[in-house]
C-alpha positions as CSV (number, residue, x, y, z in Angstrom):
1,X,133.0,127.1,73.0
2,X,132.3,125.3,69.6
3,X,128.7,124.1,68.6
4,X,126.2,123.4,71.4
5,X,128.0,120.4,73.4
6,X,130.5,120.1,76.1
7,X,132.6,116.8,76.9
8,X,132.7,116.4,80.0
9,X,134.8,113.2,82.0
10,X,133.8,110.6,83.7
11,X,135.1,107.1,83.9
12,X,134.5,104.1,81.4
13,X,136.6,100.7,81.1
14,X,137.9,99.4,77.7
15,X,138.2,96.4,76.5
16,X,140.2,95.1,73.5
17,X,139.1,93.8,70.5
18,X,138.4,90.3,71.7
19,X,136.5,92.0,74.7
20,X,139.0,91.7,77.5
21,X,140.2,94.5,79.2
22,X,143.2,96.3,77.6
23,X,146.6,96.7,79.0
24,X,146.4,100.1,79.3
25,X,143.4,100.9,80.4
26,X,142.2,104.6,79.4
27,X,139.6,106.4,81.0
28,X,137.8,109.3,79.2
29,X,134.5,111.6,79.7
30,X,131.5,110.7,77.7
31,X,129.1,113.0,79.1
32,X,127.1,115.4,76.9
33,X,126.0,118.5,78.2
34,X,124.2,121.3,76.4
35,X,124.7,124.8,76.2
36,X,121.8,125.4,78.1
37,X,122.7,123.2,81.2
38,X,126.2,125.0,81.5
39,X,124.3,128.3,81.2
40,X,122.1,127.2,84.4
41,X,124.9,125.9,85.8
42,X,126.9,129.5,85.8
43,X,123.9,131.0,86.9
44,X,123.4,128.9,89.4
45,X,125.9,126.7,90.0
46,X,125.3,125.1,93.4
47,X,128.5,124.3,94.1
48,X,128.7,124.1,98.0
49,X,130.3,120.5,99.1
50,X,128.3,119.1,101.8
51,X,131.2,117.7,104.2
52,X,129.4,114.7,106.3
53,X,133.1,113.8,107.9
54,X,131.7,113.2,111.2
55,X,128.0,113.4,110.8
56,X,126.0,111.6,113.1
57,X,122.1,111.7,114.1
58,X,121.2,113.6,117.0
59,X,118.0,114.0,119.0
60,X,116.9,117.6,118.2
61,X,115.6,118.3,121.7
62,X,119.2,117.8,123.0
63,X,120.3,120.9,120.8
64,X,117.8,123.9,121.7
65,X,119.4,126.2,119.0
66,X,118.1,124.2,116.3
67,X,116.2,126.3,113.8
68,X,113.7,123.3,113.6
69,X,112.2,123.3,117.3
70,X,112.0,127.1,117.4
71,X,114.0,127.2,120.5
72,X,116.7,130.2,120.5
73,X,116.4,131.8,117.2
74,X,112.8,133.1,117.4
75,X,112.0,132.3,113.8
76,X,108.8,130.2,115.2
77,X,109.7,127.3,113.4
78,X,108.0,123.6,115.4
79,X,107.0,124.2,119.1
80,X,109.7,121.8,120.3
81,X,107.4,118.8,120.7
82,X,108.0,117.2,117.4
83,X,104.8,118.8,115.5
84,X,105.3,121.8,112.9
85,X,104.3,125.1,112.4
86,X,100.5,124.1,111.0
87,X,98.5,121.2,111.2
88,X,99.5,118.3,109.9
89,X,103.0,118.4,110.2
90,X,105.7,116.4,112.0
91,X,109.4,117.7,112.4
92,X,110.9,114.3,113.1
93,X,113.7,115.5,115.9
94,X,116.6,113.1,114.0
95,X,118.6,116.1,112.9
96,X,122.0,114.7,111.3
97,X,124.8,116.7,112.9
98,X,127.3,117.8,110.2
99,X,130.0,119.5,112.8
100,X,132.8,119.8,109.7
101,X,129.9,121.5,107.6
102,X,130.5,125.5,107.3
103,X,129.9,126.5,103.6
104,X,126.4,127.4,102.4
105,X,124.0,126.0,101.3
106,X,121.3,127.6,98.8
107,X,118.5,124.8,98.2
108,X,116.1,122.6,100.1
109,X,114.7,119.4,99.2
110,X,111.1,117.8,98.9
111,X,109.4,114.3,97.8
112,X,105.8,114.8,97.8
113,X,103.8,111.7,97.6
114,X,100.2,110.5,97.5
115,X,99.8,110.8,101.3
116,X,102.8,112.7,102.6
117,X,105.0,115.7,101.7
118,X,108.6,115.9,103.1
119,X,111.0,118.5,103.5
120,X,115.0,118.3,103.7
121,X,116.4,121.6,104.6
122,X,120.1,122.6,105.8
123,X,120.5,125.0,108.5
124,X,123.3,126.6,110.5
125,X,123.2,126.6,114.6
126,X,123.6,130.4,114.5
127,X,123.5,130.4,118.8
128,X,125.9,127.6,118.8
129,X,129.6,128.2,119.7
130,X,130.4,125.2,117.7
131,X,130.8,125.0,113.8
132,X,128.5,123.0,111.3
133,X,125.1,122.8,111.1
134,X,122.6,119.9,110.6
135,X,120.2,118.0,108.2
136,X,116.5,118.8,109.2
137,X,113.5,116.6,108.4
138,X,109.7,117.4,108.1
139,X,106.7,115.8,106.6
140,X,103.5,117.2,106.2
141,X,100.7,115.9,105.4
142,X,99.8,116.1,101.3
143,X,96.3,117.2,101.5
144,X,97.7,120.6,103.8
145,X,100.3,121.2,101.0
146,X,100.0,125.0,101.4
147,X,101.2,124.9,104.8
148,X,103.9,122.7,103.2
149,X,104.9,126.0,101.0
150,X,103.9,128.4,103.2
151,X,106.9,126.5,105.7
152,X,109.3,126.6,102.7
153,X,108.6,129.9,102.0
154,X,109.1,131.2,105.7
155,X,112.8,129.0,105.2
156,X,113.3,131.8,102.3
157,X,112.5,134.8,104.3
158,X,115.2,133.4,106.9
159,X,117.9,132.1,104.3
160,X,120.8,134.0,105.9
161,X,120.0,133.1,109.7
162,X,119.8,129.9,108.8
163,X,122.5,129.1,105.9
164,X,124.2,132.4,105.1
165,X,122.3,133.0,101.6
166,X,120.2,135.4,100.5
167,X,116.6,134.3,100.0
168,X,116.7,134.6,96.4
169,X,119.4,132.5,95.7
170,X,116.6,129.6,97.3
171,X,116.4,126.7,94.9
172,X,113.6,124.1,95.3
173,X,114.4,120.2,94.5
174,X,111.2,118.5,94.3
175,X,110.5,114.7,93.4
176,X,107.5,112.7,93.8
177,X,104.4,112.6,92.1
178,X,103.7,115.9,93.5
179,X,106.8,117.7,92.2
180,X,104.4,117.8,89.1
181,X,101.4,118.1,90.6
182,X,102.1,121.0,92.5
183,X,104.9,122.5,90.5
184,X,103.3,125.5,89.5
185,X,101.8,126.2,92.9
186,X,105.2,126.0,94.6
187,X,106.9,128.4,91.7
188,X,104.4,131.0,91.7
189,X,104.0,131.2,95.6
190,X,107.4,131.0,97.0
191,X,108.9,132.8,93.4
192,X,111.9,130.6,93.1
193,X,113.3,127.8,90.6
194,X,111.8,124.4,91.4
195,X,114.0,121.8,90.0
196,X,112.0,118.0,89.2
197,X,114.1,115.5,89.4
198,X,113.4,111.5,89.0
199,X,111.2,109.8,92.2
200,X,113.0,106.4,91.9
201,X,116.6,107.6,91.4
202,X,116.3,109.9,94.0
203,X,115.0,106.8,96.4
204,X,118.0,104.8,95.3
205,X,120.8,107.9,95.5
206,X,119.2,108.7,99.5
207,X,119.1,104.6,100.8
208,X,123.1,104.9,99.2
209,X,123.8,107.8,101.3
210,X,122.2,106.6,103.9
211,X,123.8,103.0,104.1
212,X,127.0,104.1,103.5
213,X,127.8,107.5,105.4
214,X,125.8,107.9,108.5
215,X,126.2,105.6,111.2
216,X,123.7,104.1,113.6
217,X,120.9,105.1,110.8
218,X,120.4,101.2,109.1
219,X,119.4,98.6,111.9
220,X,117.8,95.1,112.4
221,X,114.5,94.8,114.5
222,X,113.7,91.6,116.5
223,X,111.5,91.2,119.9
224,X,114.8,90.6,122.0
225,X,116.9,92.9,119.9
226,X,114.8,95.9,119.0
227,X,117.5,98.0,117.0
228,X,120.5,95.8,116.5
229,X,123.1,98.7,114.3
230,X,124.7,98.3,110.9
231,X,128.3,99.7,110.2
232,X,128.2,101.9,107.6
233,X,129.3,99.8,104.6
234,X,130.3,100.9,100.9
235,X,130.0,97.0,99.6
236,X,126.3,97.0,99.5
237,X,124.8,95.6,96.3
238,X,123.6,94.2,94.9
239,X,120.5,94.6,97.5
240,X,116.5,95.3,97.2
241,X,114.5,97.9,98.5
242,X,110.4,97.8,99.5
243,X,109.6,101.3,99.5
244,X,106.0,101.6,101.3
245,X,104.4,104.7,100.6
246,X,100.3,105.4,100.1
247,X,101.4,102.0,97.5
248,X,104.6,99.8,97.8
249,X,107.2,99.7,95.1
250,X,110.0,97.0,95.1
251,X,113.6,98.0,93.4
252,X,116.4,95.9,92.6
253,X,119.6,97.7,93.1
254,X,122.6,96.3,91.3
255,X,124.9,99.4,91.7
256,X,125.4,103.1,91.7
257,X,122.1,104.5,90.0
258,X,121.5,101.2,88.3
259,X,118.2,99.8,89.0
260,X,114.8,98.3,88.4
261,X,111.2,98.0,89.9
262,X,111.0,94.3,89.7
263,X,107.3,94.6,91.5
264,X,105.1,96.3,94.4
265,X,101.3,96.3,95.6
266,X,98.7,99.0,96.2
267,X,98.1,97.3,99.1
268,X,100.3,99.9,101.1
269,X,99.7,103.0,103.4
270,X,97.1,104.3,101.7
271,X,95.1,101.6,102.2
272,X,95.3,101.1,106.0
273,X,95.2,104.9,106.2
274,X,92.2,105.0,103.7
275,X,90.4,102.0,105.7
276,X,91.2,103.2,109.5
277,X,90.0,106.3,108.5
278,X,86.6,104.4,107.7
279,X,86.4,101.7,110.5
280,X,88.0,104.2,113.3
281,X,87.8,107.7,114.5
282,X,91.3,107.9,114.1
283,X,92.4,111.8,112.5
284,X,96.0,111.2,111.3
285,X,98.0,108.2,110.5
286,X,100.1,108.7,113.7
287,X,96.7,108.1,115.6
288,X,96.1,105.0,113.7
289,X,99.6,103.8,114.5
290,X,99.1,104.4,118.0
291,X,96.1,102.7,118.8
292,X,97.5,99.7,117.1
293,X,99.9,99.7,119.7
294,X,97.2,99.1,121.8
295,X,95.1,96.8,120.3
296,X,94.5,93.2,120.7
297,X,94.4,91.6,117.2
298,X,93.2,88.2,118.4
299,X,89.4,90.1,119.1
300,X,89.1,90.3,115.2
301,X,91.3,87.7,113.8
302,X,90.7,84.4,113.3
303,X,94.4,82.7,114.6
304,X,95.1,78.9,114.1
305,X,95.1,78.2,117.8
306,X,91.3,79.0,117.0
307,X,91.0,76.5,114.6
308,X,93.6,73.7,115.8
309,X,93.1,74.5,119.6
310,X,97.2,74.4,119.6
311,X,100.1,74.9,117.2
312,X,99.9,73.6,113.5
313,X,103.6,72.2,114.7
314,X,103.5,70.0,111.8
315,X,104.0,73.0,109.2
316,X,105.4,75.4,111.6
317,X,102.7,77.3,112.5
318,X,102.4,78.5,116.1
319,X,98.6,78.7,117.8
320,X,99.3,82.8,117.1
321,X,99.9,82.9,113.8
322,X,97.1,84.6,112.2
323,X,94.8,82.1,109.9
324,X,92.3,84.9,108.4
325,X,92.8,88.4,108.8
326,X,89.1,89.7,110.7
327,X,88.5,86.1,110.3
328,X,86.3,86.4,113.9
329,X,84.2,89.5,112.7
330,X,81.5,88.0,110.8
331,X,81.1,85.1,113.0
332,X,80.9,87.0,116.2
333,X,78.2,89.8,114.4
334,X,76.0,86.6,113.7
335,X,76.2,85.9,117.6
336,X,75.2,89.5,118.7
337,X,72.4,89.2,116.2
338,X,70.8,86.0,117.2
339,X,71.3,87.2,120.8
340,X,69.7,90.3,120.0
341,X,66.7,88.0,118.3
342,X,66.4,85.9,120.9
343,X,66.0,88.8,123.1
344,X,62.7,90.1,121.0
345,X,64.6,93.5,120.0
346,X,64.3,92.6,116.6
347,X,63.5,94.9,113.8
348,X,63.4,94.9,109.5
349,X,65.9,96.9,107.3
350,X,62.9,98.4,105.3
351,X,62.0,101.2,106.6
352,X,59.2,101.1,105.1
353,X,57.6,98.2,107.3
354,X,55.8,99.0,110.3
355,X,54.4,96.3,112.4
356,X,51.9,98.7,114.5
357,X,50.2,99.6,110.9
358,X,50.0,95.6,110.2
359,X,48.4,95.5,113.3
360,X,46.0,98.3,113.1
361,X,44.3,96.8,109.3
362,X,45.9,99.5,107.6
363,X,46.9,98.9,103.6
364,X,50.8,98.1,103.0
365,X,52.8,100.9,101.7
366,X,52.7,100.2,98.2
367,X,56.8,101.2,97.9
368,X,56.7,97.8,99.8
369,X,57.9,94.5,98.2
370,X,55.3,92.3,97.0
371,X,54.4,88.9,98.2
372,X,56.5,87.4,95.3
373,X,59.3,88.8,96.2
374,X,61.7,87.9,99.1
375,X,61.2,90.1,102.0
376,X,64.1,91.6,103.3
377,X,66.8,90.1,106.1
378,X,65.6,91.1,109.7
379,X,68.8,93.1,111.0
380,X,68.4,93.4,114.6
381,X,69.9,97.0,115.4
382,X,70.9,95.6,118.6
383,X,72.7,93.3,117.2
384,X,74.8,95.3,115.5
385,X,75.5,97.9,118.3
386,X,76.7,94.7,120.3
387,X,78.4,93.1,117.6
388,X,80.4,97.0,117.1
389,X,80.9,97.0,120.8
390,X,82.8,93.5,120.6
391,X,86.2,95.6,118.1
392,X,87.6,98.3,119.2
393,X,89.1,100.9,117.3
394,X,92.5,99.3,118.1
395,X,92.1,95.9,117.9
396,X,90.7,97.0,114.5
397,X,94.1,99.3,113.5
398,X,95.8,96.3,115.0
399,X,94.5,93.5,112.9
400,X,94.7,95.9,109.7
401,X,98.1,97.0,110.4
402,X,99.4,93.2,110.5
403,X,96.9,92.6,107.6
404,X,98.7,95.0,105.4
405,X,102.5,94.2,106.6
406,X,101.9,90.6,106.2
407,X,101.1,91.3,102.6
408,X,104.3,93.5,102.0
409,X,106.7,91.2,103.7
410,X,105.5,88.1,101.6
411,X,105.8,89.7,98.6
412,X,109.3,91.5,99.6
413,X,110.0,87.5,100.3
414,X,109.0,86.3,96.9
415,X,110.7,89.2,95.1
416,X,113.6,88.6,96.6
417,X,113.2,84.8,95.9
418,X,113.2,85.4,92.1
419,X,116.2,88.2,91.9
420,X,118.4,86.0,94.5
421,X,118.9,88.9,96.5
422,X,119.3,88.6,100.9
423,X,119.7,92.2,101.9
424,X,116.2,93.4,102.0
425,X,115.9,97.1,102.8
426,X,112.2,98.6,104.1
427,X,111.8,102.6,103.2
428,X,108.4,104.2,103.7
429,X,106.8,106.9,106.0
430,X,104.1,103.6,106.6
431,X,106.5,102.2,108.5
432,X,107.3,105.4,110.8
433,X,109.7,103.5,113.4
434,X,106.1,101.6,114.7
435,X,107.6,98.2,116.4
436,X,104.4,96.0,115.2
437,X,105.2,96.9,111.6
438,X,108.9,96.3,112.1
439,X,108.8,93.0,113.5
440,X,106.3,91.5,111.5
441,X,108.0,92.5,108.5
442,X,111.4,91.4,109.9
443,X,109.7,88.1,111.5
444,X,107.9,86.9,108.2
445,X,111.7,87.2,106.0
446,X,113.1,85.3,108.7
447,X,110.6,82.6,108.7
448,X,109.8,82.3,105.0
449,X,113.5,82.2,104.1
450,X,115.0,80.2,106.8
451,X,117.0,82.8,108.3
452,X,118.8,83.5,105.0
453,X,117.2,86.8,104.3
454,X,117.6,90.2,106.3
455,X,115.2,92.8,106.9
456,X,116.9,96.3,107.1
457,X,115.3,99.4,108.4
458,X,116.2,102.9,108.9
459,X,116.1,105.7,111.2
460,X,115.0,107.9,108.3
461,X,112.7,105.7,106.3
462,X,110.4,108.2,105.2
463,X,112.7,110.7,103.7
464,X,114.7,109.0,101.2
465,X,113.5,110.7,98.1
466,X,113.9,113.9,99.7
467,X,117.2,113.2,100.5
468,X,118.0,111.7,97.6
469,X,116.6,115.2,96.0
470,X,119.0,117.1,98.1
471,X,122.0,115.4,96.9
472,X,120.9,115.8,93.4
473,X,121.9,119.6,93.7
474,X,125.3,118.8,94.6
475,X,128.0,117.9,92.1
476,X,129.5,114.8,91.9
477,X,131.2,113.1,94.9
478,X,129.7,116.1,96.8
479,X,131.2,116.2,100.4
480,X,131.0,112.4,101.6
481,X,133.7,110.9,103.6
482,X,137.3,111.6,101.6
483,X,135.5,113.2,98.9
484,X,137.7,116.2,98.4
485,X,140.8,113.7,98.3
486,X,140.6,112.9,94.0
487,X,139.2,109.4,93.8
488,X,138.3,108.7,97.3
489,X,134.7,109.7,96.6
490,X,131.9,107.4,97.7
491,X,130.8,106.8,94.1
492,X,134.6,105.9,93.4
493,X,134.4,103.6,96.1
494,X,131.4,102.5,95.2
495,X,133.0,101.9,91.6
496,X,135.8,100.1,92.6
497,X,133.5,97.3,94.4
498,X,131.1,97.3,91.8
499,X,132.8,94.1,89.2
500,X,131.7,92.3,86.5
501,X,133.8,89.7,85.6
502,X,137.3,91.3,84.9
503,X,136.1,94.1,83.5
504,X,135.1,97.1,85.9
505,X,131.0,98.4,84.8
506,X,130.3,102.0,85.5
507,X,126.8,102.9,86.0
508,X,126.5,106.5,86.0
């Protein structure tokens, strides 16, 4: 080879001189790639095709010799009931079945973010009688990262049950704020090459996948139809996406790998995982989600049946719709108090005063505010043991968890106001399948646009990076539906429906 470049293909359009397309149109490779690439890519070339030809999501309980529920294979992965190996981890039982699948496969996958770390890992059914394997998914929780790597590292040890490789031919994808973070850590602990690649791209490259190859994973939420299916369609953009992590960014997709954040919040999981954590004696965000699911938010907020008495018909407004958000607290923590007052079981917030000593003649503590100044508020500790009484911990998760969607969803609206865009698609391990979440986001685009915008949601919300991470390894057109036919790839599809004008744009 010749100087320090290779050329290799891919497809461009030309146009003429007066910019319309040519009658012949020539495609020809533009990529550069250096020496150094084509070295890593000999020594490891990672060149299994992933074939998804009939993938579909499966419950993981329904197949016992699943490496991920430890049933069968005695490798002590998960207990079977959805948790881990360690504390603080989740194996999300939606395996994606890949039953044409047989080849290796060397790598796994991560996205590591602020609040939550998760895992994409390939792994043969070794006890099955059946060929393929599956797509496993696992999240732990970011601040228990070692038992993150000590996971990955036990998926080394067991590389050939589970794959067919050897554990050193192991390759880590990692992407997310803590593929930097953590980098190190990961390389020195589990000894293999840990390969960064870019946290948004990866987003967009996993919702793709996911949109476009695996059925019954993208679906509408309403009250009467609470997982309505999308087909799997390669015509998808331009569309947006409002990924809702510990913050919320907002992409505009316009086609393969070309994209933009147009917007977001740090008003996202973080925060009602930061205040729950606070205001309730909730331990995990799963514990949060499910006392929301019990809660009553109309305790704690104030809602305009409250105000009006009825519905606000005039504007649309129904007597549930919530006016202010813990609207009620205050209000009601001034009743307990002058209830408490009324009752005589009233005491100061300085500590320092003591009404016996007044009594008794004794001299004022001189730490004690003087006369000139203001003396402190009576707090009636009563009062505010009542007025705590009043909100429980899950009308409290309730009333933040609508607090924070309602946020996201008008934003999501407005966004998609200004970039003219109606397919609206919600990613995020904040919204973790949790119905109160998914219909208030999906309710709020409906009302705010008239019922010309679409909330989306998907089966695998969280674990788009990761996936998107996963598919990094694999070469182009790697294994989707008709990708070993030449040009029947899904990025050639994708390419073909991707116009501009007359003239075809290739985003690569």
């Amino acid at each position: 080879m010749l100087g320090d470049t290779y050329q290799a293909q891919t497809e461009v359009a030309v146009e003429d001189g007066d910019g319309a397309p040519a009658e012949s149109v020539k495609r020809r490779r533009r990529t550069m790639t250096s020496t150094a690439e084509i070295d890593s890519t000999i020594t490891h070339p990672g060149s299994v095709r992933i074939n998804v030809k009939g993938a579909f999501i499966v419950d993981t309980s329904e197949h016992p010799g699943t490496p991920a529920n430890g049933n069968g294979n005695g490798n002590g992965i998960g207990n079977g009931n959805g948790n881990g190996n360690g504390s603080g981890s989740n194996h999300e039982g939606k395996d994606i079945r890949l039953p044409n699948h047989t080849a290796v496969v060397s790598h796994i996958a991560v996205d590591i973010g602020g609040s939550l770390a998760k895992l994409v890992y390939f792994s043969r059914e070794a006890h099955s009688t059946i060929p393929g394997g599956r797509l496993n998914f696992q999240s732990f929780e970011t601040d228990r990262i070692d038992d993150m790597i000590e996971f990955m590292r036990h998926l080394k040890d067991k590389q050939l049950t589970l794959n067919g490789s050897k554990p050193n031919d192991l390759c880590v994808m990692a992407t997310g704020g803590g593929a930097y973070k953590y980098y190190d850590r990961i390389r020195e602990r589990l000894g293999v090459d840990v390969l960064r690649e870019d946290e948004m791209e990866c987003l967009i490259i996993g919702l793709d996948f996911f949109i476009t190859e695996i059925p019954r994973e993208v679906f509408t939420y309403s009250e009467t139809d609470p997982m309505h299916f999308a087909q799997p369609d390669a015509n998808i953009y331009p569309y947006m996406l409002v990924n809702i992590g510990s913050g919320v960014s907002i992409l505009k997709v316009s086609g393969p790998r070309e994209y933009e954040r147009v917007g977001g919040t740090s008003l996202g999981g973080g925060t009602l995982w930061g205040l729950l954590s606070l205001l309730t004696p909730a331990e995990n965000f799963d514990d949060m989600l499910e006392m929301a699911a019990e809660g009553d938010n109309a305790k704690v907020d104030m809602l305009v049946g409250d105000i009006y008495g009825a519905d606000y018909g005039k504007i649309g407004l129904k007597s549930t719709t919530i006016a202010s958000s813990f609207g009620k607290v205050f209000r009601m923590k001034r009743e307990a108090e002058n209830d408490a007052e009324d009752n005589g079981d009233l005491s100061h917030g300085d500590q320092n005063y003591r009404p016996e000593a007044q009594e008794q003649g004794s001299q004022p503590d001189s730490s004690a505010p003087s006369s000139s100044q203001p003396p402190a508020r009576p707090v009636s500790s009563k009062g505010g043991d009542l007025a705590r009484a009043r909100f429980s911990s899950s009308d409290i998760s309730r009333s933040l968890l609508y607090a924070i969607s309602n946020n996201i969803g008008q934003i999501a609206y407005l966004q998609s106001q200004v970039h003219g865009l109606s397919h609206i698609y919600f990613g995020g391990s904040f919204i973790r399948g949790h119905p109160q979440t998914m219909n208030t986001l999906s309710y709020g685009m409906k009302f705010w646009s008239k019922g010309q915008k679409q909330a989306y949601f998907l089966r695998h919300e969280g674990y788009l990076g990761a996936v998107g991470a996963f598919l990094k390894r694999q070469p182009r057109n790697w294994g989707r539906r008709g990708s070993f036919e030449e040009g029947e790839g899904l990025e050639d599809r994708l390419r073909e429906r991707h116009q501009d004008g007359d003239t075809q744009r290739v985003v690569l």
